[in-house]
KOLLUMFI-303959 format. One line per field, with one value per residue: residue in one letter; x, y, z negated of N, C-alpha, C in turn. Coordinates in Angstrom, 2 decimals. Layout:
BEGIN
residu c(A_...)
n.c1 c(X_...)
n.c2 c(Y_...)
n.c3 c(Z_...)
ca.c1 c(X_...)
ca.c2 c(Y_...)
ca.c3 c(Z_...)
c.c1 c(X_...)
c.c2 c(Y_...)
c.c3 c(Z_...)
END
This chain:
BEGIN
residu c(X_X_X_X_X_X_X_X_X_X_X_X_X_X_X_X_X_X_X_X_X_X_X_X_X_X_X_X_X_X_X_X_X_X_X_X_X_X_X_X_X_X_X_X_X_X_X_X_X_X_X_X_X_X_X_X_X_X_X_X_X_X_X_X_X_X_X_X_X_X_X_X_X_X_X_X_X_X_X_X_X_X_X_X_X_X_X_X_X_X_X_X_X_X_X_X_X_X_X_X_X_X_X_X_X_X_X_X_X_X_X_X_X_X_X_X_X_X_X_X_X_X_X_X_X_X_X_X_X_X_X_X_X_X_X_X_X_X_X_X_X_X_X_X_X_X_X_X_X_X_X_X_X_X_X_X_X_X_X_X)
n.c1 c(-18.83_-18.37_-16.56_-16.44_-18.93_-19.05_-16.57_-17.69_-20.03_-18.37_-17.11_-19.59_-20.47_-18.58_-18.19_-20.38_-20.11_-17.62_-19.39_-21.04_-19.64_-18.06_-20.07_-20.52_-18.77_-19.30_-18.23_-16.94_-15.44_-14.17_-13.58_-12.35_-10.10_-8.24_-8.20_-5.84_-4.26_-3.12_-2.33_-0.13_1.81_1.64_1.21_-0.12_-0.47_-3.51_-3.79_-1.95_-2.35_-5.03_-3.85_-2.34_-4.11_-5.71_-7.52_-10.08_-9.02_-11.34_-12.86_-11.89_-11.71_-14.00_-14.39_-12.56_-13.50_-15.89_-14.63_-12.69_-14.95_-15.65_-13.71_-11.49_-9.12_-7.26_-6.86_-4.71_-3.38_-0.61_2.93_4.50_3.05_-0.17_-2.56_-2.41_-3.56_-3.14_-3.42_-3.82_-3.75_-5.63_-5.31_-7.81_-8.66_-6.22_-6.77_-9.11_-8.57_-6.98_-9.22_-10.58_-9.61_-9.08_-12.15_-11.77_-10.21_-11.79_-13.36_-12.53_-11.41_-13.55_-14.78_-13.06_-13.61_-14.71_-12.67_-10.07_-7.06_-4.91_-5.89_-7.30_-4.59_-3.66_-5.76_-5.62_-3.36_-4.29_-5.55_-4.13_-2.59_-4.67_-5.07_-2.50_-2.10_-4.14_-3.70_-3.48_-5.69_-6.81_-7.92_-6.03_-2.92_-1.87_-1.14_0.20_-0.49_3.20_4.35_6.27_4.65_2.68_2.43_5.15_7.09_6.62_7.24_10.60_11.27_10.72_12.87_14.79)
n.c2 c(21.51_18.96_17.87_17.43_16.09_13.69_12.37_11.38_9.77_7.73_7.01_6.10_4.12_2.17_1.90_0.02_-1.73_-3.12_-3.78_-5.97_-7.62_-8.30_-8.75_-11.01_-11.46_-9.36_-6.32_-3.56_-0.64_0.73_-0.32_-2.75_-1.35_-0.68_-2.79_-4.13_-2.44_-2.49_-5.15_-4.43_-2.82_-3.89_-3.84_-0.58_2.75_4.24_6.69_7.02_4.67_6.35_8.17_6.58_5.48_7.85_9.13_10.39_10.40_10.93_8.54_6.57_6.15_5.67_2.66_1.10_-0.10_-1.58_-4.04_-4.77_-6.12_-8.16_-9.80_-9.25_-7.35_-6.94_-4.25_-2.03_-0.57_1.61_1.14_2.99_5.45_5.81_6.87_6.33_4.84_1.40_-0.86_-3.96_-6.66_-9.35_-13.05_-14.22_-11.70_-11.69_-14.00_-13.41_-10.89_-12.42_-14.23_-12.21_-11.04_-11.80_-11.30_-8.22_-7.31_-8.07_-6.16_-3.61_-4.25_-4.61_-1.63_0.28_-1.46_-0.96_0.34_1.12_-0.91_0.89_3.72_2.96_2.86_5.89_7.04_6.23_7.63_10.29_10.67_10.07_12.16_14.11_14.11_13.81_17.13_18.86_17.85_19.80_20.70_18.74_17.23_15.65_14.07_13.08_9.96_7.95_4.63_3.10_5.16_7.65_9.87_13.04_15.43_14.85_14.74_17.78_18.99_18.63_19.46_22.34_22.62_22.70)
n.c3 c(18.52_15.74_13.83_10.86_10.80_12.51_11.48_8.88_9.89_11.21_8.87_7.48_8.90_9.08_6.58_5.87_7.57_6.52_4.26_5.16_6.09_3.77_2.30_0.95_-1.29_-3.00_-3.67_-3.10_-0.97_-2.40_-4.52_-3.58_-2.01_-4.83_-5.96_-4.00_-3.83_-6.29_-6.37_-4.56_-6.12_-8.00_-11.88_-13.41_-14.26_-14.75_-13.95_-11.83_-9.95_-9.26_-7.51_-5.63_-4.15_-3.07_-4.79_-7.35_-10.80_-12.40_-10.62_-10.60_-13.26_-13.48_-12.17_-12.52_-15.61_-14.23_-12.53_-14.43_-16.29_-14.35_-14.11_-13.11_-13.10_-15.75_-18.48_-20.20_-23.65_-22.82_-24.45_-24.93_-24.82_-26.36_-24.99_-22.22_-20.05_-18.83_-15.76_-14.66_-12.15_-12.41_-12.03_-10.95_-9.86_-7.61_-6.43_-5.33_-3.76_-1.87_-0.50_0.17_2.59_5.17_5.72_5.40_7.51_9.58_9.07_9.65_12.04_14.01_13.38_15.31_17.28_19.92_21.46_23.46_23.47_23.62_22.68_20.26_18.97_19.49_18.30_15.73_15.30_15.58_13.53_11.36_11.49_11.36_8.55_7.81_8.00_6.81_4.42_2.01_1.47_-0.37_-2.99_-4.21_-4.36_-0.87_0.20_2.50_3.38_2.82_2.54_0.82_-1.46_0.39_-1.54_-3.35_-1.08_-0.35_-3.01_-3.37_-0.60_-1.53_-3.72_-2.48)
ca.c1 c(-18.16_-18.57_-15.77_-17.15_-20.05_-18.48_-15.93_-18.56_-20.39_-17.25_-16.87_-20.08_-20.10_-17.11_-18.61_-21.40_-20.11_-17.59_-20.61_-21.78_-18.48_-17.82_-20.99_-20.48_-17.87_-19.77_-16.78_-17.01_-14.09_-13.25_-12.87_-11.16_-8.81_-7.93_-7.11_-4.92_-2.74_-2.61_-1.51_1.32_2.45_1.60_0.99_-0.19_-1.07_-4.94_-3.44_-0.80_-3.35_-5.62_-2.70_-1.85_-5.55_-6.63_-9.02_-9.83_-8.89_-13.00_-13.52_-10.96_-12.01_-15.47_-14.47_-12.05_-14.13_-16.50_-13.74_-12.33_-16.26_-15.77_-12.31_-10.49_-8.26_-6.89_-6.59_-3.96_-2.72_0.86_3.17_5.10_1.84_-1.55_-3.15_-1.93_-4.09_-2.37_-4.16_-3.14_-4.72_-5.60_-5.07_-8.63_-8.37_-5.52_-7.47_-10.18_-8.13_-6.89_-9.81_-11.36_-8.50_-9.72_-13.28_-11.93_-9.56_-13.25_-14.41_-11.46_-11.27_-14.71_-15.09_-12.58_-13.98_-14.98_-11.82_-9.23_-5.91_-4.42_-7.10_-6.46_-3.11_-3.88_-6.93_-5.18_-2.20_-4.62_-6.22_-3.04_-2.29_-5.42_-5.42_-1.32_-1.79_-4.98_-3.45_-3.23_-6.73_-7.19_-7.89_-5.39_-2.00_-1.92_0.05_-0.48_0.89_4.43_5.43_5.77_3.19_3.26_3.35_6.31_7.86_7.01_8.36_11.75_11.76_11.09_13.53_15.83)
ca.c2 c(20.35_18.92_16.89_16.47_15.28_12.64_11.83_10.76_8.83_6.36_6.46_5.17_2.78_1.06_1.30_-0.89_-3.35_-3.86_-4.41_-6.78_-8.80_-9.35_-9.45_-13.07_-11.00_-7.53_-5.44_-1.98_-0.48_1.39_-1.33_-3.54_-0.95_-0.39_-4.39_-4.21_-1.54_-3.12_-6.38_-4.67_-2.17_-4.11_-2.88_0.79_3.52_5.09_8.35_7.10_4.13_6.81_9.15_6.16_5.23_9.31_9.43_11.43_10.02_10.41_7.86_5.12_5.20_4.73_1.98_-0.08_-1.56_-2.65_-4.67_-5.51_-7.18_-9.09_-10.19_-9.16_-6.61_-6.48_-3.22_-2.28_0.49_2.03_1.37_4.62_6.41_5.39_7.76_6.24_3.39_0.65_-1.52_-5.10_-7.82_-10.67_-14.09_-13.85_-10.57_-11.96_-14.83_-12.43_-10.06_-13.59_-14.55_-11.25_-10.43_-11.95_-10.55_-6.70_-6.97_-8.00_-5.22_-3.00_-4.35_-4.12_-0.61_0.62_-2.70_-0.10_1.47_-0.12_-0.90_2.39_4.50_2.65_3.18_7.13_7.00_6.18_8.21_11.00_10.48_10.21_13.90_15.58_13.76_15.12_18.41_18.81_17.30_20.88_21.26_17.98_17.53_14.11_13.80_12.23_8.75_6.93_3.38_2.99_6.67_8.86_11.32_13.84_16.46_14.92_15.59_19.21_19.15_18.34_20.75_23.24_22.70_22.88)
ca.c3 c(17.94_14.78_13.49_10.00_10.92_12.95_10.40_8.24_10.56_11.49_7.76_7.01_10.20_8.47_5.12_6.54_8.78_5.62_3.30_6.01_6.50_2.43_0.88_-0.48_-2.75_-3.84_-3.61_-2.68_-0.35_-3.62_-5.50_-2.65_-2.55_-6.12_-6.25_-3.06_-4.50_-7.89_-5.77_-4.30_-6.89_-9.92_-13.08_-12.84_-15.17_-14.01_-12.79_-10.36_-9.45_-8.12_-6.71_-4.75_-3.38_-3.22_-5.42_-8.71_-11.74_-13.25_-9.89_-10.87_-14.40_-13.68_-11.83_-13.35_-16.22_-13.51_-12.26_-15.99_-16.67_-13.62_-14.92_-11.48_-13.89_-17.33_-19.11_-21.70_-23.53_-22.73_-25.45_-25.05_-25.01_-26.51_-24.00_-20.92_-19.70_-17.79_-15.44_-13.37_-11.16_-12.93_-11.16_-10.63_-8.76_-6.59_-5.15_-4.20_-2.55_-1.03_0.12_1.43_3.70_6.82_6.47_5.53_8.72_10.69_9.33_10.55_13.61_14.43_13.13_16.21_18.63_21.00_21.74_23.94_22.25_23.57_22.34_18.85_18.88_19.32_17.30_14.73_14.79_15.29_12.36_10.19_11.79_10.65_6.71_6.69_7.98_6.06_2.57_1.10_0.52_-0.73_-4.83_-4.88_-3.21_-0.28_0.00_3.25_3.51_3.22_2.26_-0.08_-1.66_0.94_-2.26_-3.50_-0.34_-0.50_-3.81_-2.73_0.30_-1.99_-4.54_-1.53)
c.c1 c(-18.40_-17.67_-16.08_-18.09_-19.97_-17.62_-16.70_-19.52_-19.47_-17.19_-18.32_-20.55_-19.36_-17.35_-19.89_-21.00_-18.61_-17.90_-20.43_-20.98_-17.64_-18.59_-20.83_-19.26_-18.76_-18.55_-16.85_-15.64_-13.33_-12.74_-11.70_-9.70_-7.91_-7.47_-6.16_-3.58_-2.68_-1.55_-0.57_2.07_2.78_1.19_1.41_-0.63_-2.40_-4.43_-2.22_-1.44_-3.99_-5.14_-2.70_-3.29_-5.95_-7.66_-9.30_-9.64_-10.33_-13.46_-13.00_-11.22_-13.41_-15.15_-13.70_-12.55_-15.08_-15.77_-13.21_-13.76_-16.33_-14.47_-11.13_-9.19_-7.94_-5.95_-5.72_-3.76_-1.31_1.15_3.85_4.01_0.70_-2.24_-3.31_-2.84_-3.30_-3.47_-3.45_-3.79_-4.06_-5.56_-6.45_-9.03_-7.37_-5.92_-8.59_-9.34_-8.12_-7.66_-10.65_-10.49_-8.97_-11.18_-13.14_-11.30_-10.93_-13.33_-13.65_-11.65_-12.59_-15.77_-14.14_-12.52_-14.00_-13.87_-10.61_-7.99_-4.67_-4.96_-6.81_-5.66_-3.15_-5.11_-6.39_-3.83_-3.24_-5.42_-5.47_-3.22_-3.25_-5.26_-3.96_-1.53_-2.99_-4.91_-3.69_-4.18_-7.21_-6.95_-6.39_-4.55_-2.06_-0.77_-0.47_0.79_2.26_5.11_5.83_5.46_3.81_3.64_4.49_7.09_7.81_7.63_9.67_11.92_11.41_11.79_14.89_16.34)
c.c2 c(20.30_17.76_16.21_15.40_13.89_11.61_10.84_9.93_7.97_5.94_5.43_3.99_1.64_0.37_-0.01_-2.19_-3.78_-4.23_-6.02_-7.63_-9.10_-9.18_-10.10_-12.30_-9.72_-7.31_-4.20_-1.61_0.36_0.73_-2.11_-3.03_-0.43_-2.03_-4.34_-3.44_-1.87_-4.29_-6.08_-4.07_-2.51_-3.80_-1.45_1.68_4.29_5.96_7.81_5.90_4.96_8.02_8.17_5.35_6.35_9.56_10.05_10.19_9.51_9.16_6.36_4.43_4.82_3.22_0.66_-0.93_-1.96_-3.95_-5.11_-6.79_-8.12_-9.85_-10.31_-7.98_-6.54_-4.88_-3.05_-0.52_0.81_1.75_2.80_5.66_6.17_6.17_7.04_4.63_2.27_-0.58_-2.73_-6.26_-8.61_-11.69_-14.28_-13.11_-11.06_-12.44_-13.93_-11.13_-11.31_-13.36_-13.40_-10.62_-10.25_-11.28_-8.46_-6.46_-7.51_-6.72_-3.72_-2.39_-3.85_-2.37_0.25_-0.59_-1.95_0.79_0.75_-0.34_0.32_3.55_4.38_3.18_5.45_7.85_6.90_6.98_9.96_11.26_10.59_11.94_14.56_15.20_14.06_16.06_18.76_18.37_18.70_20.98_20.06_18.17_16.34_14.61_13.17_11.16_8.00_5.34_3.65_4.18_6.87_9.43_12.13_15.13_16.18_15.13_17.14_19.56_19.50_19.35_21.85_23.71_22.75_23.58)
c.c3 c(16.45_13.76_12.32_9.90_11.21_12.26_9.53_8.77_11.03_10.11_6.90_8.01_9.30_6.95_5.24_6.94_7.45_4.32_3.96_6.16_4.70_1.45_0.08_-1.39_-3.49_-4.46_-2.84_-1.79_-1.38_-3.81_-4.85_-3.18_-3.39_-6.18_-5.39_-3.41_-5.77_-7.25_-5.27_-5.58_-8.30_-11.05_-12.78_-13.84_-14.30_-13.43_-11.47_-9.62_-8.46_-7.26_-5.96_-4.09_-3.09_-3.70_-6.86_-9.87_-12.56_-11.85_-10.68_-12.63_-14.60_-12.61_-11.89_-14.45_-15.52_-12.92_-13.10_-16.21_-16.09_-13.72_-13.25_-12.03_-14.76_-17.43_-20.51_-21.81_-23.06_-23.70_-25.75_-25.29_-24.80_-25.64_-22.79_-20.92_-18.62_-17.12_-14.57_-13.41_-12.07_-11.92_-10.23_-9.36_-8.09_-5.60_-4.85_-3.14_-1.34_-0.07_1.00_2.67_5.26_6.88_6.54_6.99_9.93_10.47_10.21_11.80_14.32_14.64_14.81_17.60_19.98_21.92_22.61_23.13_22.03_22.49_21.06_18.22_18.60_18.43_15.99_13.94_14.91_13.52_11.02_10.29_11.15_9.17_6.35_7.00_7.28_4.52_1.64_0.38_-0.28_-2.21_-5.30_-3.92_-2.55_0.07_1.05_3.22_3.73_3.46_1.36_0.00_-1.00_-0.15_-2.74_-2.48_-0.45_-1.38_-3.93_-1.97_-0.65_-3.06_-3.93_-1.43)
END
């Protein structure tokens, strides 16, 4: 068995077929989802931006002024602390999330087409299972939709 291997082949399956379903935007699934979580969360400082996408901090800042040039983000400083970069979807960036909605949920869908809606359903909850019990070794906390960072939970239990 080779689970990595596999891993990475669904992952670039998906990265593909959603090339292929929002070309007419050139938008990366980084980038996508660096506007999507700006669009719910709002104004974000870079480090808890890419705490709440999983991704390193040197990823998000190479990739926010690509997204500033294309004017889908404005960048500011913090006032509490010149250090702290703050980033949030411009009106710009809204209507493109807008409008790519329906083709990222093609690409989604299409990426697990093959599977019946059971299968899905367990496909997907397997999949949560190995990325939480697997968070430890990860470099970023993990934050899946509609939690909290599983390290801030450990936090907590161990201040218990």
């Amino acid at each position: 068995m080779r689970p990595g291997f596999l891993i990475r082949r669904v992952h670039q399956i998906h990265t593909f077929l959603f090339g292929e379903e929002t070309s007419a935007h050139n938008i990366t699934p980084v980038q996508y989802s660096l506007l999507t979580t700006l669009e719910t969360h709002g104004e974000m400082d870079q480090n808890s931006l890419a705490i709440e996408v999983g991704l390193e901090r040197s990823s998000v800042a190479e990739v926010i002024p690509r997204l500033s040039a294309r004017g889908l983000v404005s960048r500011s400083q913090a006032a509490h602390d010149k250090r702290m970069r703050l980033v949030k979807l411009t009106p710009a960036g809204r209507r493109l999330v807008k409008k790519m909605a329906s083709a990222v949920q093609r690409a989604h869908d299409r990426t697990i087409e093959h599977l019946s809606p059971d299968e899905r359903d367990v496909f997907m909850l397997h999949l949560i299972r190995l990325v939480e019990a697997n968070h430890a070794d990860n470099l970023v906390p993990l934050r899946l939709p509609g939690t909290q960072a599983i390290e801030d939970d450990a936090a907590s239990a161990d201040a218990a």
